[in-house]
Each structure stands twice: as C-alpha cells, then as structure tokens.
mmCIF file of the N, C-alpha and C atoms, coordinates in Angstrom:
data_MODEL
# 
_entry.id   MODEL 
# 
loop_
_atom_site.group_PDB 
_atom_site.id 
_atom_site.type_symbol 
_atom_site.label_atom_id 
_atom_site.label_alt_id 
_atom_site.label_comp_id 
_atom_site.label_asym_id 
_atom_site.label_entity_id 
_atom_site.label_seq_id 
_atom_site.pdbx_PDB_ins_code 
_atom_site.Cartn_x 
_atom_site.Cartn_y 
_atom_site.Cartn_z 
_atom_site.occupancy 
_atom_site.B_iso_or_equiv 
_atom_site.pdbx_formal_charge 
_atom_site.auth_seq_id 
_atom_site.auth_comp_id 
_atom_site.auth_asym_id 
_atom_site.auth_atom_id 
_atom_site.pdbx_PDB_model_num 
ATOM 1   N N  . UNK A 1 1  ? 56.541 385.160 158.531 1.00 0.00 ? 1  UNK A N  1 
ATOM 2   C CA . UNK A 1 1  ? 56.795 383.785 158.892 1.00 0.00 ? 1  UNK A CA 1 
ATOM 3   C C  . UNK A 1 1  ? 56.164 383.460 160.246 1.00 0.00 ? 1  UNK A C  1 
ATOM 4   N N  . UNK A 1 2  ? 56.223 384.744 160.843 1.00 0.00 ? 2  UNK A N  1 
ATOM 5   C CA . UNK A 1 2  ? 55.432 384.104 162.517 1.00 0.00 ? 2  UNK A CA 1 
ATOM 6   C C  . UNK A 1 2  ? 54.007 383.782 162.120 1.00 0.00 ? 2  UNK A C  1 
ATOM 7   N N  . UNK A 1 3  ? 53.319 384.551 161.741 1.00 0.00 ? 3  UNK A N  1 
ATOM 8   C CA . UNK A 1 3  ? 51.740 383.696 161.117 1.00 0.00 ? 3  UNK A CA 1 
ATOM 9   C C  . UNK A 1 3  ? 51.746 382.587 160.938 1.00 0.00 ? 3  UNK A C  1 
ATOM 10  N N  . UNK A 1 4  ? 52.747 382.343 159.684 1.00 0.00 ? 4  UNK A N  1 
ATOM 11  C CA . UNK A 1 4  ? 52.377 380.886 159.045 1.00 0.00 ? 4  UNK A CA 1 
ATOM 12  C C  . UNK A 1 4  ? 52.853 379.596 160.445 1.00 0.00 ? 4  UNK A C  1 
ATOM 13  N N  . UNK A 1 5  ? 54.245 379.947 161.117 1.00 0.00 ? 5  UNK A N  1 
ATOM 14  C CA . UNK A 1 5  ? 54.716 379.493 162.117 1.00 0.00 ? 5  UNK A CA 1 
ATOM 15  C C  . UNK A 1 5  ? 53.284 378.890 163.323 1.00 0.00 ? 5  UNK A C  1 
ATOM 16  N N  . UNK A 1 6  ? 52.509 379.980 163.517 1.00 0.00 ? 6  UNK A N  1 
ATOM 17  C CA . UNK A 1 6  ? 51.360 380.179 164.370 1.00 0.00 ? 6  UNK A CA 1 
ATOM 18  C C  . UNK A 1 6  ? 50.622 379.154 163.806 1.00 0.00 ? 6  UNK A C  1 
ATOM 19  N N  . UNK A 1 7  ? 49.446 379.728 162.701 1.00 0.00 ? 7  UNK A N  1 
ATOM 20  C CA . UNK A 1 7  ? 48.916 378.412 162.109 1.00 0.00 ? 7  UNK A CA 1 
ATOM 21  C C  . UNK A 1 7  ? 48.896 377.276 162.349 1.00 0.00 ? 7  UNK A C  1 
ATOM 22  N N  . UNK A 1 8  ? 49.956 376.655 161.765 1.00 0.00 ? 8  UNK A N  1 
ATOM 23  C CA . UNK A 1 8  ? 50.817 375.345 161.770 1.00 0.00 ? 8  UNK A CA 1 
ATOM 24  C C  . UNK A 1 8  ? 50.953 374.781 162.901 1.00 0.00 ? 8  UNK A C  1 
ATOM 25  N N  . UNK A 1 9  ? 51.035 375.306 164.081 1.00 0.00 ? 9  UNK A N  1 
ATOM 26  C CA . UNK A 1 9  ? 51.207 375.422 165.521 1.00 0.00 ? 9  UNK A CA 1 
ATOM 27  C C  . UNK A 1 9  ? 49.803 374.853 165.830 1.00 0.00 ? 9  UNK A C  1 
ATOM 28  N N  . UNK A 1 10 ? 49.154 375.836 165.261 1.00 0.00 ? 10 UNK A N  1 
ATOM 29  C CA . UNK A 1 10 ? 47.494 375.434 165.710 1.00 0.00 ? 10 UNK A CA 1 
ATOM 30  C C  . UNK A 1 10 ? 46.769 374.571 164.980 1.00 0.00 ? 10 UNK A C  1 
ATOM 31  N N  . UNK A 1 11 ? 47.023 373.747 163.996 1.00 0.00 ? 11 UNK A N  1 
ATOM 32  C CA . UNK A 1 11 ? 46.450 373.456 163.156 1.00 0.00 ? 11 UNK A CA 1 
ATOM 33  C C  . UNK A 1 11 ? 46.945 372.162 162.798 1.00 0.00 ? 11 UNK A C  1 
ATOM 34  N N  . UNK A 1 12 ? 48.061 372.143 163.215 1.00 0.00 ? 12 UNK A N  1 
ATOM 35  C CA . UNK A 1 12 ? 49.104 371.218 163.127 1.00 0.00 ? 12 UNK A CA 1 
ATOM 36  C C  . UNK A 1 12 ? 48.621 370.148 161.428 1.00 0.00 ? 12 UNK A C  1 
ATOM 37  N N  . UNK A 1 13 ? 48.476 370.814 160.609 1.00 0.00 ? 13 UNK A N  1 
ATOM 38  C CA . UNK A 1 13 ? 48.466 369.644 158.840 1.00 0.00 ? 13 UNK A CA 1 
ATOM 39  C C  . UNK A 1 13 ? 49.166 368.928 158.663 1.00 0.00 ? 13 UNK A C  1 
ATOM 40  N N  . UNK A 1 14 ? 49.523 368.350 157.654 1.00 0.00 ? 14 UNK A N  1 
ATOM 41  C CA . UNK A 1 14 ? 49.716 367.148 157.434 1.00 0.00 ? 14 UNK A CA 1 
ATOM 42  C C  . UNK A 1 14 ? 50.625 367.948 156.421 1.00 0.00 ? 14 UNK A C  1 
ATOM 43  N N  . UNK A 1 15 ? 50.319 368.510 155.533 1.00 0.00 ? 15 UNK A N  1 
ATOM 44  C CA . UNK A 1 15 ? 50.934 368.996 154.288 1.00 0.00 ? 15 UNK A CA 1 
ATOM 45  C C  . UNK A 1 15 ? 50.715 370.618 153.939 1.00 0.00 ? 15 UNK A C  1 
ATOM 46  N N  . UNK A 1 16 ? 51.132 371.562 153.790 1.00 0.00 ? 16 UNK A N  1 
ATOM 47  C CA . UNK A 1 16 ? 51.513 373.431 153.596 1.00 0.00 ? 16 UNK A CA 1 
ATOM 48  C C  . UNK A 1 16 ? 51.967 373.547 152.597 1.00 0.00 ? 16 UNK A C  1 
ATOM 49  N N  . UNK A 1 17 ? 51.450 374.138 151.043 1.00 0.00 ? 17 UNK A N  1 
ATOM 50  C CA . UNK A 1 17 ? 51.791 374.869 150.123 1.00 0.00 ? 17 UNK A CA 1 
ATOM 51  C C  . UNK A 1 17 ? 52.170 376.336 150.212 1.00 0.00 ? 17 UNK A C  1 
ATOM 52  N N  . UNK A 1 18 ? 52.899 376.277 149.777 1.00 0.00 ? 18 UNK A N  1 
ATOM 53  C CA . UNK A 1 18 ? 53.156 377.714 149.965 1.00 0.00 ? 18 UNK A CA 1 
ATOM 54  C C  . UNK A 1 18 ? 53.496 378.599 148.392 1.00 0.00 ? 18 UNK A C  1 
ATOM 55  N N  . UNK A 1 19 ? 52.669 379.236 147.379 1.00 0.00 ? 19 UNK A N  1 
ATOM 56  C CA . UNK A 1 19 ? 53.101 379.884 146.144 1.00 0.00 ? 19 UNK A CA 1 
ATOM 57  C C  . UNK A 1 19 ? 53.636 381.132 147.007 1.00 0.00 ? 19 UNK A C  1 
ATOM 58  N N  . UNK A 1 20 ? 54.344 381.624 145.500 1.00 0.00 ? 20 UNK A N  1 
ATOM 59  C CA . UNK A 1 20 ? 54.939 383.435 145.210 1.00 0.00 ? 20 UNK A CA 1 
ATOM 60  C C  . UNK A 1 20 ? 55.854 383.197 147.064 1.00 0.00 ? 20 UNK A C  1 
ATOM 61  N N  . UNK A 1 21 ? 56.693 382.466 146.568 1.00 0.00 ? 21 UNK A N  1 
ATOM 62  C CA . UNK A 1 21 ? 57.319 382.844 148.385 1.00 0.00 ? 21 UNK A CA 1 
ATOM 63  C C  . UNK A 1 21 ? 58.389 383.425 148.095 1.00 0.00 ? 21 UNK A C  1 
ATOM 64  N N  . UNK A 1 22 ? 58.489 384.081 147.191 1.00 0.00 ? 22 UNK A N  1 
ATOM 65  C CA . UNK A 1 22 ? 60.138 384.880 146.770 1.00 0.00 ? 22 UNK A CA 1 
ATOM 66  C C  . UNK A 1 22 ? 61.005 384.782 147.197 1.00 0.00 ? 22 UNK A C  1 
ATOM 67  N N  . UNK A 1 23 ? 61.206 383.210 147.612 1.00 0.00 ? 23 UNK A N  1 
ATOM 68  C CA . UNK A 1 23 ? 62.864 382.785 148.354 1.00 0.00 ? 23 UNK A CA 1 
ATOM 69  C C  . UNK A 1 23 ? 63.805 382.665 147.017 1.00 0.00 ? 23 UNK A C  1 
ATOM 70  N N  . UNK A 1 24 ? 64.932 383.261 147.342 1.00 0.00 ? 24 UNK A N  1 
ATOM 71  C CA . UNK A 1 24 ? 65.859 383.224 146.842 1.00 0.00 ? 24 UNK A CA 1 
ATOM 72  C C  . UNK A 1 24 ? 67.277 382.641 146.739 1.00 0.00 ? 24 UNK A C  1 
ATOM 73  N N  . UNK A 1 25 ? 68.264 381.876 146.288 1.00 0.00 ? 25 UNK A N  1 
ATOM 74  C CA . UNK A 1 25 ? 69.220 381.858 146.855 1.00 0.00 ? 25 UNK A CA 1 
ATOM 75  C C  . UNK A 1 25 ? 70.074 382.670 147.772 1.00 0.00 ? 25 UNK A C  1 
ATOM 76  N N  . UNK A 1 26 ? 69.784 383.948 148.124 1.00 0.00 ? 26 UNK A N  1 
ATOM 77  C CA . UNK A 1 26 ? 69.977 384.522 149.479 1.00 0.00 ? 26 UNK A CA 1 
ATOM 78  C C  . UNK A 1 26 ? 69.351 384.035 150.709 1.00 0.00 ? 26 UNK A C  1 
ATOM 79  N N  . UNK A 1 27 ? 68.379 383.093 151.008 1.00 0.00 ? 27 UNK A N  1 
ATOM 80  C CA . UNK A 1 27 ? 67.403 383.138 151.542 1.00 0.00 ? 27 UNK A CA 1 
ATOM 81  C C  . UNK A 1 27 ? 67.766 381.347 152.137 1.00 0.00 ? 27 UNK A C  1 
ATOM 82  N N  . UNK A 1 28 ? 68.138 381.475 153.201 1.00 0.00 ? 28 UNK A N  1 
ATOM 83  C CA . UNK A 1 28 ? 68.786 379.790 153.705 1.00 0.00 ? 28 UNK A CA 1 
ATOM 84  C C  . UNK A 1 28 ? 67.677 378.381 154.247 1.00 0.00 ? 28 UNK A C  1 
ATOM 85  N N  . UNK A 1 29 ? 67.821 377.502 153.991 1.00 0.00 ? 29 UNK A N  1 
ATOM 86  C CA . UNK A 1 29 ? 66.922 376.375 154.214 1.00 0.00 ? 29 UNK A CA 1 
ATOM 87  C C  . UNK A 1 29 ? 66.228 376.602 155.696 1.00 0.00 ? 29 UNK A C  1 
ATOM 88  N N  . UNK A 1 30 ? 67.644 377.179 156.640 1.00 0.00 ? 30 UNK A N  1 
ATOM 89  C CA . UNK A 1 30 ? 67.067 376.926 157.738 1.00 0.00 ? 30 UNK A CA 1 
ATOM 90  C C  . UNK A 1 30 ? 66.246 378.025 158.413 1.00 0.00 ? 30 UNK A C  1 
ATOM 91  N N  . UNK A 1 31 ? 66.051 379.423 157.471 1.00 0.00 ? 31 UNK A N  1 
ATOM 92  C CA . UNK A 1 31 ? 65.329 380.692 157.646 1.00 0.00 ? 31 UNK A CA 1 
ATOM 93  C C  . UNK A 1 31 ? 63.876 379.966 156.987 1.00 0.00 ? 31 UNK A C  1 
ATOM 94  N N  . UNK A 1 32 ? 63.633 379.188 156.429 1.00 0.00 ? 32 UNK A N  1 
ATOM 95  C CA . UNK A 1 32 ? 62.406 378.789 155.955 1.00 0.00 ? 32 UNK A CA 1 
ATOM 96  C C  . UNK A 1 32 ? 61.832 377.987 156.669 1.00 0.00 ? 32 UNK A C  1 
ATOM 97  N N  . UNK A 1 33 ? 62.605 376.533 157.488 1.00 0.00 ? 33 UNK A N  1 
ATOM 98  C CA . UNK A 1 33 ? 62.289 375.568 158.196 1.00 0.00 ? 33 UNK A CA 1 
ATOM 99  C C  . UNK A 1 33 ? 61.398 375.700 159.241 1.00 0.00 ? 33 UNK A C  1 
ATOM 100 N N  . UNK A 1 34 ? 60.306 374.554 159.199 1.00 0.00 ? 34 UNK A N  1 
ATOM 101 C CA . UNK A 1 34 ? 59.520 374.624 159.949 1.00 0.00 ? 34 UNK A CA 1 
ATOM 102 C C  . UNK A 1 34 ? 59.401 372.981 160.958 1.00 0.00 ? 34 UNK A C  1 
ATOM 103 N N  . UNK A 1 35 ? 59.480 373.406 162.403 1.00 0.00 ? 35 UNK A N  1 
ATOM 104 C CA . UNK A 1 35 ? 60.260 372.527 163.016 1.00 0.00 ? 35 UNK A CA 1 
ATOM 105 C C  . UNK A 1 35 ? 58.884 370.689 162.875 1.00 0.00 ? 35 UNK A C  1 
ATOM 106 N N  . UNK A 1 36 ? 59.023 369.632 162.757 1.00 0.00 ? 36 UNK A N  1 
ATOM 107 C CA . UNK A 1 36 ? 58.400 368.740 162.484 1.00 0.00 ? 36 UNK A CA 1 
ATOM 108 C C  . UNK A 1 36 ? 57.791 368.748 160.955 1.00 0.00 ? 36 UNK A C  1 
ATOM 109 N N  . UNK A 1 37 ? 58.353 369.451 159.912 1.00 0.00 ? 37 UNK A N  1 
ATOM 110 C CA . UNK A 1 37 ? 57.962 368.900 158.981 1.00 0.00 ? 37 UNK A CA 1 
ATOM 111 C C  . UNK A 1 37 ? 59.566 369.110 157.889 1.00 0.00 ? 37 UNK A C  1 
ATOM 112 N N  . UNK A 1 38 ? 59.363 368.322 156.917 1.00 0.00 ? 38 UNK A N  1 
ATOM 113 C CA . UNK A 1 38 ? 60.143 367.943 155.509 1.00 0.00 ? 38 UNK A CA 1 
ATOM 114 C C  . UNK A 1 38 ? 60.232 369.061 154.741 1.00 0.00 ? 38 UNK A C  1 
ATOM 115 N N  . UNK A 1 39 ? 60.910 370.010 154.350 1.00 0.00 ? 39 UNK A N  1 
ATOM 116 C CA . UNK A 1 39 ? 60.521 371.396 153.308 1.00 0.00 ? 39 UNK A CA 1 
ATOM 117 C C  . UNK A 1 39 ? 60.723 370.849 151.746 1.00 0.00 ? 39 UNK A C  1 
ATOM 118 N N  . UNK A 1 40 ? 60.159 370.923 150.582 1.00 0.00 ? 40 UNK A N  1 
ATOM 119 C CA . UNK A 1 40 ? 61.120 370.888 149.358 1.00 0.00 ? 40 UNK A CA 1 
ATOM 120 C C  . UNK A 1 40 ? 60.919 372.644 149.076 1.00 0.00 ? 40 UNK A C  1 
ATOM 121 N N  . UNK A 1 41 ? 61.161 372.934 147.986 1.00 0.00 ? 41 UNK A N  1 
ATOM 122 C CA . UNK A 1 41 ? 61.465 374.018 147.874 1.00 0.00 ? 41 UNK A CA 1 
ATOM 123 C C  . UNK A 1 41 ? 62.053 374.696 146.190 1.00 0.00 ? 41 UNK A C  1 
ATOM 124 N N  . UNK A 1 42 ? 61.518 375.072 145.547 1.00 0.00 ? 42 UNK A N  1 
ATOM 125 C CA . UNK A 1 42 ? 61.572 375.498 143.947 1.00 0.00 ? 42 UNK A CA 1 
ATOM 126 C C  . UNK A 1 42 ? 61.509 376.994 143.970 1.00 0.00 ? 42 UNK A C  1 
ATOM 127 N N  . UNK A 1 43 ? 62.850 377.614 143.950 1.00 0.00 ? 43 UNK A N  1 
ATOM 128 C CA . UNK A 1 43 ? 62.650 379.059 143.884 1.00 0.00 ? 43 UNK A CA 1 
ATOM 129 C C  . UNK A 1 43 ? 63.202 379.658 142.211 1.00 0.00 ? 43 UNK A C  1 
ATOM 130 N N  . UNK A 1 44 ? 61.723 380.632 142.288 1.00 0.00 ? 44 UNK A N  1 
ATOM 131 C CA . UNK A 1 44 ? 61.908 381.380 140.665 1.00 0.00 ? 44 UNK A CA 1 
ATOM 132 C C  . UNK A 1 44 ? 63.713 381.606 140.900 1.00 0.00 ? 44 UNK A C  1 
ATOM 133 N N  . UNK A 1 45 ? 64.130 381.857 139.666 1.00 0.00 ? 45 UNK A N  1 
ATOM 134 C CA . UNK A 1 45 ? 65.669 382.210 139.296 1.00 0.00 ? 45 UNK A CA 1 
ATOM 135 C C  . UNK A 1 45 ? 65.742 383.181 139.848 1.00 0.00 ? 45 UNK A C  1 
ATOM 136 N N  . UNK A 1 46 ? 67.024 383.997 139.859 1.00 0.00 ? 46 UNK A N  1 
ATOM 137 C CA . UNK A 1 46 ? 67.516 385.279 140.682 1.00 0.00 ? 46 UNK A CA 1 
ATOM 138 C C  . UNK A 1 46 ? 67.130 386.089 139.834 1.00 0.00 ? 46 UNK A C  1 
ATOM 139 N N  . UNK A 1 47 ? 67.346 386.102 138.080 1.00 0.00 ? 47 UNK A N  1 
ATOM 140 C CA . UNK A 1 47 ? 66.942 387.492 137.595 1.00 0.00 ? 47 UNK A CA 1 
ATOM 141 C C  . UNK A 1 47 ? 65.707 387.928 137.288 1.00 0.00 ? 47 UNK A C  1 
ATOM 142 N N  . UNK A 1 48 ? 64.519 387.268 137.982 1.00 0.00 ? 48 UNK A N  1 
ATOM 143 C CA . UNK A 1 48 ? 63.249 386.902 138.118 1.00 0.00 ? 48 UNK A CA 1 
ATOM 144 C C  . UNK A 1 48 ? 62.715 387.381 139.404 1.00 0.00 ? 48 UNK A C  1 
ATOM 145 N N  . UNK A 1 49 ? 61.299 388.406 139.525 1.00 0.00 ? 49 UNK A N  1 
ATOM 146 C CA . UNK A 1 49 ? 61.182 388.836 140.189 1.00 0.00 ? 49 UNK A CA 1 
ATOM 147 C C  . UNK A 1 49 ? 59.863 388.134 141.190 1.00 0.00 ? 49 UNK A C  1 
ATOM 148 N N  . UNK A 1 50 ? 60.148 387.643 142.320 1.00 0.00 ? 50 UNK A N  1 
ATOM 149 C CA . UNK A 1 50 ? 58.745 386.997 142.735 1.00 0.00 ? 50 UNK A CA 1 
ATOM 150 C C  . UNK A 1 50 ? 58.627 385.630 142.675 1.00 0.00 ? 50 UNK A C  1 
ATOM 151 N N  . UNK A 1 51 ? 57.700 384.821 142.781 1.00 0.00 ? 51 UNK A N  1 
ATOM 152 C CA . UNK A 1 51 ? 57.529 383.382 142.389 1.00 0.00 ? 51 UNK A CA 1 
ATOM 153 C C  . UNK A 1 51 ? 58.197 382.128 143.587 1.00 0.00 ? 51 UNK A C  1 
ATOM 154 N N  . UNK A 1 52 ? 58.335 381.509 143.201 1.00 0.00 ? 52 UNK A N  1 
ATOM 155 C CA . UNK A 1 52 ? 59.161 380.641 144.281 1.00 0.00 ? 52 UNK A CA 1 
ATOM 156 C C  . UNK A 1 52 ? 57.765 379.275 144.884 1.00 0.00 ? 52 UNK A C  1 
ATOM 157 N N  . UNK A 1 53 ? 58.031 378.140 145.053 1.00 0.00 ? 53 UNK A N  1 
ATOM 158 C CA . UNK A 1 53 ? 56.935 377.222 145.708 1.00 0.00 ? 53 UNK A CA 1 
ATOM 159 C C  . UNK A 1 53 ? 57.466 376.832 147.051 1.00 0.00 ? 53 UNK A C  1 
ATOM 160 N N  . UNK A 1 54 ? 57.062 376.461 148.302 1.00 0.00 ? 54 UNK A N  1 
ATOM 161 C CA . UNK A 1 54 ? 57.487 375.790 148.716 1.00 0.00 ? 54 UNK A CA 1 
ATOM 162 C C  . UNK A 1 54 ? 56.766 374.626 149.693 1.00 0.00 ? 54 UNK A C  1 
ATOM 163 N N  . UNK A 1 55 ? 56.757 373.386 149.800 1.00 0.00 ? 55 UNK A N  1 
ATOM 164 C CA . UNK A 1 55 ? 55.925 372.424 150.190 1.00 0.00 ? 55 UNK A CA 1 
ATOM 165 C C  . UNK A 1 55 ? 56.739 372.076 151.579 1.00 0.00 ? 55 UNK A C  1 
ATOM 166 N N  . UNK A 1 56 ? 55.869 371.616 152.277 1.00 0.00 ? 56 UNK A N  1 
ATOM 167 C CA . UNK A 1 56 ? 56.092 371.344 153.684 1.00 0.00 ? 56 UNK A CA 1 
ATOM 168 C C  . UNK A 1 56 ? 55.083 370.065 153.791 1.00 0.00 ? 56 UNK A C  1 
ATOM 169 N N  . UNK A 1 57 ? 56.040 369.052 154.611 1.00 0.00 ? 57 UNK A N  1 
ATOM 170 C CA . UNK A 1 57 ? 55.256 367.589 154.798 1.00 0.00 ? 57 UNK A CA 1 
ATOM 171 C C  . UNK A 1 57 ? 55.640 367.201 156.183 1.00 0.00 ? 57 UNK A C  1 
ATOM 172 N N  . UNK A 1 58 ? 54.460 366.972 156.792 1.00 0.00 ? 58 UNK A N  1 
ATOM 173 C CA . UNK A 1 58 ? 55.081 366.509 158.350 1.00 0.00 ? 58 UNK A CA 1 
ATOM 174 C C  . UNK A 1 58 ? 55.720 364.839 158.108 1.00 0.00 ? 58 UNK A C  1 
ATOM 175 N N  . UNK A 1 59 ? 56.905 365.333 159.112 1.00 0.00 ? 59 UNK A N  1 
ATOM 176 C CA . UNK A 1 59 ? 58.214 364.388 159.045 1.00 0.00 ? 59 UNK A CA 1 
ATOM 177 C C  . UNK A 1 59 ? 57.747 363.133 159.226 1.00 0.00 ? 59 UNK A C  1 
ATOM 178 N N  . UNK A 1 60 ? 56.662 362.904 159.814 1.00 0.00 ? 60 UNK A N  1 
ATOM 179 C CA . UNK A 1 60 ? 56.115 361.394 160.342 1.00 0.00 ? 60 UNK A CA 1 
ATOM 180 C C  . UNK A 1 60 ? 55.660 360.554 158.877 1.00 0.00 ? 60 UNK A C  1 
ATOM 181 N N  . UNK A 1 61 ? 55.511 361.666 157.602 1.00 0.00 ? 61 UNK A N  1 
ATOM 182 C CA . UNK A 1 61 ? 54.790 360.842 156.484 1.00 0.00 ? 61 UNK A CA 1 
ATOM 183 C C  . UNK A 1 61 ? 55.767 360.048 155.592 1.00 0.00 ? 61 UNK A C  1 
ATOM 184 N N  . UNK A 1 62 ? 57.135 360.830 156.314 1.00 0.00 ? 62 UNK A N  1 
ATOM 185 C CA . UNK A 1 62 ? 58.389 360.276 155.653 1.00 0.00 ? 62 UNK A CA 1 
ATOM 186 C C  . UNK A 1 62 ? 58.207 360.375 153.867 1.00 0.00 ? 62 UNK A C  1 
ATOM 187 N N  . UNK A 1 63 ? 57.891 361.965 153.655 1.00 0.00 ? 63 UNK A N  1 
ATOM 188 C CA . UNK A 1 63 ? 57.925 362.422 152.170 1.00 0.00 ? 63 UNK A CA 1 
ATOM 189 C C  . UNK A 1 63 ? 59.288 362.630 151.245 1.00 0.00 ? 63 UNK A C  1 
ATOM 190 N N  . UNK A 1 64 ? 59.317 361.563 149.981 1.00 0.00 ? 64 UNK A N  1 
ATOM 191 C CA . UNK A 1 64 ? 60.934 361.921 149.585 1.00 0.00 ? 64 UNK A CA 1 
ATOM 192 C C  . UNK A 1 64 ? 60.419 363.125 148.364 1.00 0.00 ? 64 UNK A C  1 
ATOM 193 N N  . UNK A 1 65 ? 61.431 363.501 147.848 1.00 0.00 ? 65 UNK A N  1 
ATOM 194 C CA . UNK A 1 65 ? 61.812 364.330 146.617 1.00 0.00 ? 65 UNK A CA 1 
ATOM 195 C C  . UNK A 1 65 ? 61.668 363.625 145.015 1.00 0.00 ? 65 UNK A C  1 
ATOM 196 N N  . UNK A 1 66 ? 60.648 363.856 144.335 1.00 0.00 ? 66 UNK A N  1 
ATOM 197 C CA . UNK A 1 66 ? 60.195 362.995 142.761 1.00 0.00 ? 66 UNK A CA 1 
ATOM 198 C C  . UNK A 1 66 ? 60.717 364.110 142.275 1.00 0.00 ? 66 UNK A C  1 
ATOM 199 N N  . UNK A 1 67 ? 61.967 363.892 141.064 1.00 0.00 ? 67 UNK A N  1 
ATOM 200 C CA . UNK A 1 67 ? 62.459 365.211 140.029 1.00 0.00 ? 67 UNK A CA 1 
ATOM 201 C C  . UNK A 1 67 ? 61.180 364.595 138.847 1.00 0.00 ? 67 UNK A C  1 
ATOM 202 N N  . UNK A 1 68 ? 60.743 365.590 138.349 1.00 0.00 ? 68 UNK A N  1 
ATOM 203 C CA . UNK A 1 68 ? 60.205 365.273 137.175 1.00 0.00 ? 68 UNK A CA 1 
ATOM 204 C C  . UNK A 1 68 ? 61.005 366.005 135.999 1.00 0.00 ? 68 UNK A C  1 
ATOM 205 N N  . UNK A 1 69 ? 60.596 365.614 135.120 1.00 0.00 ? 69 UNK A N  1 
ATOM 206 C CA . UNK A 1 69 ? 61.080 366.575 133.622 1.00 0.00 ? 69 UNK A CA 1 
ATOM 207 C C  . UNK A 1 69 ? 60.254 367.242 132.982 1.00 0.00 ? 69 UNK A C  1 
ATOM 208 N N  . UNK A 1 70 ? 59.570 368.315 134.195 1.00 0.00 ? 70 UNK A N  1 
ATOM 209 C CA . UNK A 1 70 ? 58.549 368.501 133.463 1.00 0.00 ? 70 UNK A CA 1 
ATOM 210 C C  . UNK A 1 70 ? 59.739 369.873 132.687 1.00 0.00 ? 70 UNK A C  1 
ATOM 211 N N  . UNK A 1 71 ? 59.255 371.113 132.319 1.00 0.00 ? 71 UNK A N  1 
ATOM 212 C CA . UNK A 1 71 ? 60.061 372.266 131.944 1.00 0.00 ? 71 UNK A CA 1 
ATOM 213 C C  . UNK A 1 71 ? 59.853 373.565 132.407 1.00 0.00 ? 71 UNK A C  1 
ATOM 214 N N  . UNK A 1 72 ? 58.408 373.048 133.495 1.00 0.00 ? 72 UNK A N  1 
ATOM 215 C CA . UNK A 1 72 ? 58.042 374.686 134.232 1.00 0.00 ? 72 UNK A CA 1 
ATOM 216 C C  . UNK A 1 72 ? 58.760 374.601 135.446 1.00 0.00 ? 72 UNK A C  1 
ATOM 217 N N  . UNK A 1 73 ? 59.384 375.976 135.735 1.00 0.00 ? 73 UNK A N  1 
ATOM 218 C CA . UNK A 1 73 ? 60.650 376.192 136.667 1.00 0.00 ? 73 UNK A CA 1 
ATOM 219 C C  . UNK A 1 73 ? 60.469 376.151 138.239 1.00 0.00 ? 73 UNK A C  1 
ATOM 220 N N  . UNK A 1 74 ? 58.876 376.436 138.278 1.00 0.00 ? 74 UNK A N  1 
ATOM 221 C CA . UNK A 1 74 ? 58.355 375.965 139.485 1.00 0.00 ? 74 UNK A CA 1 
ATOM 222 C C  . UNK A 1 74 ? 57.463 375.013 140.133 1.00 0.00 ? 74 UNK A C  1 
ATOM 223 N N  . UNK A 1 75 ? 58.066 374.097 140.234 1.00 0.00 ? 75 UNK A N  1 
ATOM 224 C CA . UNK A 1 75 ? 57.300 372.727 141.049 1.00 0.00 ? 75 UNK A CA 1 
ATOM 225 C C  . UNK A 1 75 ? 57.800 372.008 141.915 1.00 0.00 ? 75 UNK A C  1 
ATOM 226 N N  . UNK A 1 76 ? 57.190 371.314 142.595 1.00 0.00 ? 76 UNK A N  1 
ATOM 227 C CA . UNK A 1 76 ? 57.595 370.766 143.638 1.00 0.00 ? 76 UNK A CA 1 
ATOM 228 C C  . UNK A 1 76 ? 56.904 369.370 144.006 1.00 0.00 ? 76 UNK A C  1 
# 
C-alpha cells in the first residue's frame, strides 16, 4: 500500500483501478482509504481465493455509486 500511497502522492490522478486486490471482508474501508479520493470497492466472496476491484475517484469529481445488474461478481 505504501507504493500505491507514493504514486498517487506523485502523480496525483484523477481516477486508480485497482484488479486482484484480495480485499476481503476482513479487510476495513479505512485500511484501504486513500486520503482525497472516493473508494468503491467489489471484493471476490470469502470462499474465493484472490480477485477483488477497487476504484478510487478524487473527491473533487464528486463520483456516486451506479448498481448495475449486471451478474459478474466483480465490478465497480
């Protein structure tokens, strides 16, 4: 997390994908949070090994949350 932390720091984007982030429901919003931006966040199931998305939007773009219906378990 300090890398990506770094980066972001330096680089300061607009928007951060992040695949395979193997967050889990063990794994808390605010251990992921990255300070000036929006997180959403789609983690593979628990009895599932790996996977997980998570999107990051700087707070200024004022990004909300679209549920779709799609049926694949990871999106965001």
């Amino acid at each position: 997390m300090d890398s990506l932390l770094a980066t972001v720091a330096a680089l300061e984007p607009d928007i951060v994908a992040i695949t395979e982030s193997w967050a889990n429901e063990a794994v808390s919003d605010s251990e992921l949070h990255i300070q000036g931006y929006d997180m959403f966040r789609q983690d593979r199931p628990c009895e599932a090994r790996g996977g997980g998305v998570l999107l990051y939007v700087a707070s200024i773009l004022g990004a909300t949350e679209y549920q779709t219906k799609a049926s694949f378990p990871e999106h965001v």
